[in-house]
N, C-alpha and C positions, 0 to 999 in steps of 0.2 A: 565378794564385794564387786559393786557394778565397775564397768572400765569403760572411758578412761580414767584413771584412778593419778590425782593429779596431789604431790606431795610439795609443802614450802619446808626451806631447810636454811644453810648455812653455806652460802659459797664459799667455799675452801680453796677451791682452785680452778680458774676460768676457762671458758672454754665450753664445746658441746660434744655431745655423743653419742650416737645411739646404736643400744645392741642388745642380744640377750641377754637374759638376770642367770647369774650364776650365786644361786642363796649359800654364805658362808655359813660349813655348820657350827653348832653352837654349842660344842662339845659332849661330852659323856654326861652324866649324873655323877657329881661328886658323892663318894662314900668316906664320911666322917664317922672314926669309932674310937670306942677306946678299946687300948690296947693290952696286954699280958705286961707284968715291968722284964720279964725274961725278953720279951719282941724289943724292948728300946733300941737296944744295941742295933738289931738287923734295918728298925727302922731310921733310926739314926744315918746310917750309910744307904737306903734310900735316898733320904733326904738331899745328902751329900752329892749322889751320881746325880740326880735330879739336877743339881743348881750348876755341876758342872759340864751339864749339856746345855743346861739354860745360857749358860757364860759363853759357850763356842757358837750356840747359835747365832748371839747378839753379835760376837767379836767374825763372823762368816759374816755375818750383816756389812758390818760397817766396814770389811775388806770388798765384797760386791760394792758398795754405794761408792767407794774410793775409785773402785777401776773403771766402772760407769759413770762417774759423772764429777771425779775429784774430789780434792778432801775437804769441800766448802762444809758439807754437810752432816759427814762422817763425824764430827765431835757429838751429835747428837746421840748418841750410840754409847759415848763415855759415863754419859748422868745414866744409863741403865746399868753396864759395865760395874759401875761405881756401887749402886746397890746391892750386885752378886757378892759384893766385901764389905757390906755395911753391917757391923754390927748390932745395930737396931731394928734391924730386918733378918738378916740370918744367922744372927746368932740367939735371938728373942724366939726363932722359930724352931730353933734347935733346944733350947731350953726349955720353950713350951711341950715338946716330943718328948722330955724327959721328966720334966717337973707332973706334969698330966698327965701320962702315962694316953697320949693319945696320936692319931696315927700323921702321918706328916702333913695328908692332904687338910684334918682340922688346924693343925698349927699354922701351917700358909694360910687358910683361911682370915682365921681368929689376930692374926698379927698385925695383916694386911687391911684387913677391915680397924684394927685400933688405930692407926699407924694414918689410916684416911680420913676417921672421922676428922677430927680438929682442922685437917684441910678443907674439907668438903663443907666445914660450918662456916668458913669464911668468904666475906663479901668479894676476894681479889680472885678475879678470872684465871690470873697469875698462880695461883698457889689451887684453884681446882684443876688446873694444869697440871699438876705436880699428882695429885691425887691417882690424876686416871696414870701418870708415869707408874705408878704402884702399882694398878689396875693389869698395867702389860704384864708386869715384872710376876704378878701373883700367876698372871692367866698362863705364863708361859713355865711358871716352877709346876703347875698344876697339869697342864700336860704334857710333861715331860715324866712326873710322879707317875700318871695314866699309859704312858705312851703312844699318845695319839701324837697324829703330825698332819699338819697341814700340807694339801698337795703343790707339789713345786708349780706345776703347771696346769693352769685350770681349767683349757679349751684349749682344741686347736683354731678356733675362729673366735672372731672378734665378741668379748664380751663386759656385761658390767658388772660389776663386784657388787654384792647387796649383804649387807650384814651389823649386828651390835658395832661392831665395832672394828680396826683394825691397828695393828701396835707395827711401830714402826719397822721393825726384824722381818713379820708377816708382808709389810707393805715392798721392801725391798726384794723382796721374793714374785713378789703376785702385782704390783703393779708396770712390772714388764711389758712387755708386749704379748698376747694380745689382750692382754684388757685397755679398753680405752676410757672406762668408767668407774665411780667410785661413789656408792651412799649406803652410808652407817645412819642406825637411829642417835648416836650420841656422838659428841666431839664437837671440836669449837675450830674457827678459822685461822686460830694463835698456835693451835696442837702442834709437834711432831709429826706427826701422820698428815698434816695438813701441806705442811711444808715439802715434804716427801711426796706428796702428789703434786705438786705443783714443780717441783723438778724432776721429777718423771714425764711431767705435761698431760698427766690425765686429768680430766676435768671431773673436778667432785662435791658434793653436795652431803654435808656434815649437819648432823642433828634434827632430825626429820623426822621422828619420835620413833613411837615400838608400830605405826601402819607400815613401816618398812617389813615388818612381819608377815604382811599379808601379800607382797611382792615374791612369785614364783617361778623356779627355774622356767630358764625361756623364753617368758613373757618378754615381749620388745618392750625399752626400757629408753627412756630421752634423759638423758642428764645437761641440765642447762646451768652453766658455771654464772652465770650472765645474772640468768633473774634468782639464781638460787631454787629453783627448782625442780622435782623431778617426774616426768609423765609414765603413768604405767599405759600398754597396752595403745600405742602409739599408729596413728593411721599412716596410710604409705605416705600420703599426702605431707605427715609431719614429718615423716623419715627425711624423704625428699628435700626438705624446708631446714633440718637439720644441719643434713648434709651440706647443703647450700652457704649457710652459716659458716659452717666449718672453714669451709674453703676460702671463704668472703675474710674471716678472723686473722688467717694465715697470711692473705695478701695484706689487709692492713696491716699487721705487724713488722712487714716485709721491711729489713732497712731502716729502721728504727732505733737498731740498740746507737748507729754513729748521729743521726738526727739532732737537731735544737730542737728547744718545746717553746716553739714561738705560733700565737696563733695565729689565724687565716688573715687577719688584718694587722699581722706585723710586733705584735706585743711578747716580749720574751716573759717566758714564766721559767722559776728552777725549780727541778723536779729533784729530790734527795730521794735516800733509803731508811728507811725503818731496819735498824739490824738490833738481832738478839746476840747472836753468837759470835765471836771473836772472827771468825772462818767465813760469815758473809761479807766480807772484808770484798774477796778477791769477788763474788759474787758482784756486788758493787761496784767493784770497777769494770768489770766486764760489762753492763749493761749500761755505762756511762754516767752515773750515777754523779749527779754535783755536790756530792758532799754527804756525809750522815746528818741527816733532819733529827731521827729519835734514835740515839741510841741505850736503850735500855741494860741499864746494869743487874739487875735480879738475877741471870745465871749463876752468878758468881755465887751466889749464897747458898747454891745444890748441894745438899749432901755435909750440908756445913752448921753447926752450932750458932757460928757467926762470921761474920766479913774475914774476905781474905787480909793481909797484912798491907801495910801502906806502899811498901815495896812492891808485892805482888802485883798489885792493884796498878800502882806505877806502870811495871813493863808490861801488864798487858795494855794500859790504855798508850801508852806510848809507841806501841807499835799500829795498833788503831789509827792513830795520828800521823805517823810517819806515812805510812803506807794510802793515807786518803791526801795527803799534802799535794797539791795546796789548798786543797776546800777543808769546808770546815766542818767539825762531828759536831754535834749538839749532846753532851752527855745527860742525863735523865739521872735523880740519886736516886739510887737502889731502897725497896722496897720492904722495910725488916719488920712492918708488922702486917703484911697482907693487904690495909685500906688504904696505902700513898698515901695515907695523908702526914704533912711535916710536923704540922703541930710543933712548929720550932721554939715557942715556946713554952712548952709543955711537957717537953722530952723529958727521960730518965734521965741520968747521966751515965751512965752505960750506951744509950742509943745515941747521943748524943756526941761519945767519945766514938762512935762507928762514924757517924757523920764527918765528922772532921778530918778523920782517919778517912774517907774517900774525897774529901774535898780539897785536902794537901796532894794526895795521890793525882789528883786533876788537874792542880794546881801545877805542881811538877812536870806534869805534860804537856799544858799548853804551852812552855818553853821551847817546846819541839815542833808546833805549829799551830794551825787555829783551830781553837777549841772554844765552845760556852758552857753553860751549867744552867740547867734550870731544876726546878722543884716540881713534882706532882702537885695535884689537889689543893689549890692554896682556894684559901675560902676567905681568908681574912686582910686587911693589908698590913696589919701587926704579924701575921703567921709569917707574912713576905720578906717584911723588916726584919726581925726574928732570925730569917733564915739567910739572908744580906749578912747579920753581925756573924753567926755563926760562920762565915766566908773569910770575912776581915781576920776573925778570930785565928783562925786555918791559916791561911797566909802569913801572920804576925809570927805563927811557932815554926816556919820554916827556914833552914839554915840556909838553903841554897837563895842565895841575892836575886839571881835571874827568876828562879822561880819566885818569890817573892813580890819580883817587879814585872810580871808575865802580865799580858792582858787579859782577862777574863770576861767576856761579858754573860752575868746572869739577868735570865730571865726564869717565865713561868710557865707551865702547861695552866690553860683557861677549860674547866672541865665540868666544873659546880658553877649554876644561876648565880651564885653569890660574886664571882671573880667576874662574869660577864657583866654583870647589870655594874660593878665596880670599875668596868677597863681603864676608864678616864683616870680613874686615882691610879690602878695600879701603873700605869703609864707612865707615871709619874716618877717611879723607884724601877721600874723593870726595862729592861735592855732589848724585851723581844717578848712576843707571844707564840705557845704553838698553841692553838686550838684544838684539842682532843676530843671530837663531835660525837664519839661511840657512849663518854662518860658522861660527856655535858647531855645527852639527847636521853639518856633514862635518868641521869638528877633532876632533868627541868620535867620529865612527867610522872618523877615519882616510883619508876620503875626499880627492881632489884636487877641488876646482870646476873646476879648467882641464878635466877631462873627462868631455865629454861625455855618455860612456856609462855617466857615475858620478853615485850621485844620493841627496841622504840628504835624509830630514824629521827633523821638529822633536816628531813621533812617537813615534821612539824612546823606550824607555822611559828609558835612561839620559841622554838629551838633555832627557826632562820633571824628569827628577830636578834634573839643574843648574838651570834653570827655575827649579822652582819653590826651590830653595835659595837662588838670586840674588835672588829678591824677597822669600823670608822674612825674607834677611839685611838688604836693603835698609829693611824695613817697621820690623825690632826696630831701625836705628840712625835710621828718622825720615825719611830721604831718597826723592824721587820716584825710580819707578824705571819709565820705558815698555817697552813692546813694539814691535820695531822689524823688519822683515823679511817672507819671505813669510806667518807664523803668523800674523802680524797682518790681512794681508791675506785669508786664504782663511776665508773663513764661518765654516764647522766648525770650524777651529783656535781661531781665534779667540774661541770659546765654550771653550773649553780653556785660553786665557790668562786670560780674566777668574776662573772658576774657581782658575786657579791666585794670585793675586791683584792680577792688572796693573789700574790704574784710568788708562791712559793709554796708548793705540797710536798709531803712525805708521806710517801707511800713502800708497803714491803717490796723489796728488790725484785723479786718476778713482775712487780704491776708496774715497774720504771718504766720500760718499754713502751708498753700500753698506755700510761699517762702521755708519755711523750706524745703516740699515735693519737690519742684524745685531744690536745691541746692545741696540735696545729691544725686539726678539724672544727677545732670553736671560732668563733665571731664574735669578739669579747664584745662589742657595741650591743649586738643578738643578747648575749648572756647578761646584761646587764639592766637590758630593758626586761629580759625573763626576772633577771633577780627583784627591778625593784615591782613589780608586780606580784611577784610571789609572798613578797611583804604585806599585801593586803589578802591574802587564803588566808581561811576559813578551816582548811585542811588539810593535810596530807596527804590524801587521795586529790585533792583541788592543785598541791604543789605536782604531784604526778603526771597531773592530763596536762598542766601547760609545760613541763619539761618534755612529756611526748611530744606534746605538737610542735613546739619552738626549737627544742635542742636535739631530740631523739633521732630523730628524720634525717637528720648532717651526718649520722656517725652509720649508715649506709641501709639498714639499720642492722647492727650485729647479734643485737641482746631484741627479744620483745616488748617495747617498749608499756604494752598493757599492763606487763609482769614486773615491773622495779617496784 
């Protein structure tokens, strides 16, 4: 294939690099047979050494990430940990070795692949997340079954990592130093592995299909965190131009994490954290973080039947709470059938009785400082009201007074055309908006996120239009309304939101910094005259060329502005 060989992907983790491709390999040929019923036995205890290497590797893992860089991240390690003891996984594989009389590496297979389909058929990015989680957990009982191993150290000079894929155990090993780079054909910017490069500080570019295939040891390789892209076969001239970057990234960032995020003409904006895990806690406070913007409760449900107990749920958000006081978390309710959506009234009453059983649990919390509640996916303003009583309801069954008499304020994530083109009513019932531009920007073109090959911004001109209607409406009834997603997070967009009139994003904790550094680089008068202009595009290539010329240019330029 001719070079330069120029791949779009998925930025994971910001930032530039360039080095030689060091291709991961792609293991053995799996041999699936069946077996003697005499061999169970022996392969039985295969099986068994197999998972108990699997278990040290994982638990060596999450001892390295702890002494390298704290235990913010280390929990991540637990939800694999958790599977080496899951019964539905190895003891279904153990059962299949015996009941089929076949050899361990079919059983992994055959369990593994049942075990993902019904994840992998759902719409929640959230739960094909969990998928490829199996995905590690198989790849890693499979060569261990084999005894291949991957090398501890992969170059003595600077290089990039190119391969399917990389599982978080593998990544705490190999994204050390000296790799300064990271692209896999598959993964998403929410992964595990994603997250892990981004506290490692490599910069990496996730989901760039199977052309990552034709990328060969060697070849100079540009990894661009920025526009999500990655260049094969790079001239010196971009080397050069890379590098430059680099260094230019590093000075801005300079000084940042103690900063206000007030623009260049004096307007404060607050900048929160997107957290998943209990453990980004200190994470967030470390980089100054004002407060949890999303805090997503779905972890909770790993490895689980159903929701932890109303207690559980209690002290873990209550330490949440304590620990970010005196800003405030924004809780998110957890996700128990994969589509966020509340459909409050619609529920089972099984789902229903989980619902409440987390809304007391929160309830109970904000006693301890400030907290809100909102709802994913509300489509309807009956779904909203709906999920309002089910709150009252919550609160009425609580003994504790204070908690009973806590302030609460719910609002909604605005993510479906329906809640946007509605903002004005729901404004009406709801306490606050966060704007979710990742879900609202493939609902309003029609797009699926489950694929892949499908991929919509926040661009769009009909997607700015909800935008900025959702904050108009928001501003005329009074209530705070954030930016929540990847808009928030990408530079240039992000000079697009303020413009449009957001005075509060949430962004994941590594980008806090960086939003900060973006913000007191905008000219919100600048951004404002960009946004209401961009209200009359035509396109999202048309929203691109005026954010380059108008906002791109101020931010030194870090990222190439041709390539957003």
């Amino acid at each position: 294939m001719s070079r330069p060989l120029r791949l779009k992907g998925i930025g994971a983790s910001i930032g530039v690099a360039v080095a030689s491709a060091r291709a991961l390999p792609s293991g053995r040929p799996r041999v699936y047979a069946k077996i003697e019923n005499a061999a169970v036995a022996t392969e039985l205890r295969r099986f068994e050494k197999a998972v108990a290497k699997s278990r040290a590797e994982m638990e060596a893992a999450k001892q390295q990430l702890t002494l390298q860089h704290g235990s913010t991240y280390a929990p991540i390690f637990d939800v694999y940990l958790l599977m080496h003891e899951d019964a539905v996984l190895i003891d279904a594989i153990a059962e299949a070795i015996r009941n089929d009389a076949i050899n361990a590496e079919w059983a992994v297979a055959r369990v593994a692949e049942r075990l993902r389909a019904p994840l992998l058929r759902d719409t929640s990015s959230y739960f094909r997340e969990r998928a490829r989680d199996i995905a590690h957990v198989e790849e890693h009982l499979l060569r261990h079954l084999s005894g291949e191993h991957r090398t501890e150290r992969v170059s003595d000079e600077p290089v990039v990592l190119v391969g399917h894929d990389l599982s978080p155990a593998d990544a705490v090993r190999m994204l050390a130093p000296p790799t300064v780079g990271l692209v896999t054909e598959v993964g998403a910017g929410s992964s595990h592995t994603a997250i892990l490069a981004r506290t490692f500080g490599v910069p990496a570019v996730v989901g760039v299909g199977p052309l990552a295939r034709e990328i060969e040891d060697g070849e100079d390789v540009l990894v661009d965190g920025f526009a999500a892209e990655v260049t094969v076969g790079v001239s010196m001239e971009e080397r050069r131009e890379a590098e430059a970057r680099k260094g230019r990234f590093a000075a801005f960032l300079e000084g940042e994490r103690q900063s206000t995020a007030t623009t260049e003409d004096g307007f404060a904006v607050t900048v929160t954290a997107n957290v998943e895990l209990p453990t980004e806690i200190e994470a967030a406070l470390e980089s100054s973080a004002e407060g949890i913007g999303l805090y997503r409760t779905e972890f909770m449900c790993l490895e689980r039947q159903e929701p932890p107990s109303e207690d559980e749920q209690f002290e873990l958000y209550r330490a949440v709470v304590t620990a970010m006081a005196p800003n405030n978390v924004a809780f998110r309710t957890f996700d128990w059938r994969g589509d966020k959506r509340i459909r409050a009234d619609d529920l089972r009453e099984r789902e229903r009785d989980w619902l409440r059983t987390q809304i007391k649990a929160i309830l109970r919390a904000s006693s301890e400082g400030a907290v809100s509640l909102m709802f994913p996916m509300v489509a309807t303003v009956d779904e909203f009201l709906a999920a309002k009583a089910i709150v009252e309801e919550s609160r009425a069954a609580l003994v504790d007074q204070s908690a009973r008499a806590a302030v609460l304020p719910v609002g909604m994530m605005v993510e479906v055309p329906s809640a946007a083109l509605l903002a004005d009513r729901f404004a009406e019932h709801a306490d606050f908006f966060a704007v979710g531009t990742n879900d609202l920007a493939h609902y309003t073109m029609a797009l699926d996120r489950s694929d892949g090959g499908a991929s919509a911004t926040p661009l769009e001109p009909a997607v700015v239009r909800l935008i900025a209607g959702t904050v108009a409406a928001a501003q005329r009834a009074g209530i705070p309304c954030s930016l929540c997603g990847d808009m928030a997070a990408n530079p240039i967009e992000l000079g697009l939101g303020l413009g449009l009139g957001f005075r509060s994003v949430s962004v994941p904790v590594s980008v806090v910094p960086l939003a900060r550094a973006v913000i007191r680089s905008v000219d919100l008068k600048r951004a404002q005259s960009v946004a209401e202009e961009a209200l009359w595009c035509e396109s999202a290539d048309e929203v691109r060329k005026l954010l380059d010329e108008h906002l791109a240019k101020h931010l030194d330029p870090l990222w190439k502005a041709s390539d957003l």
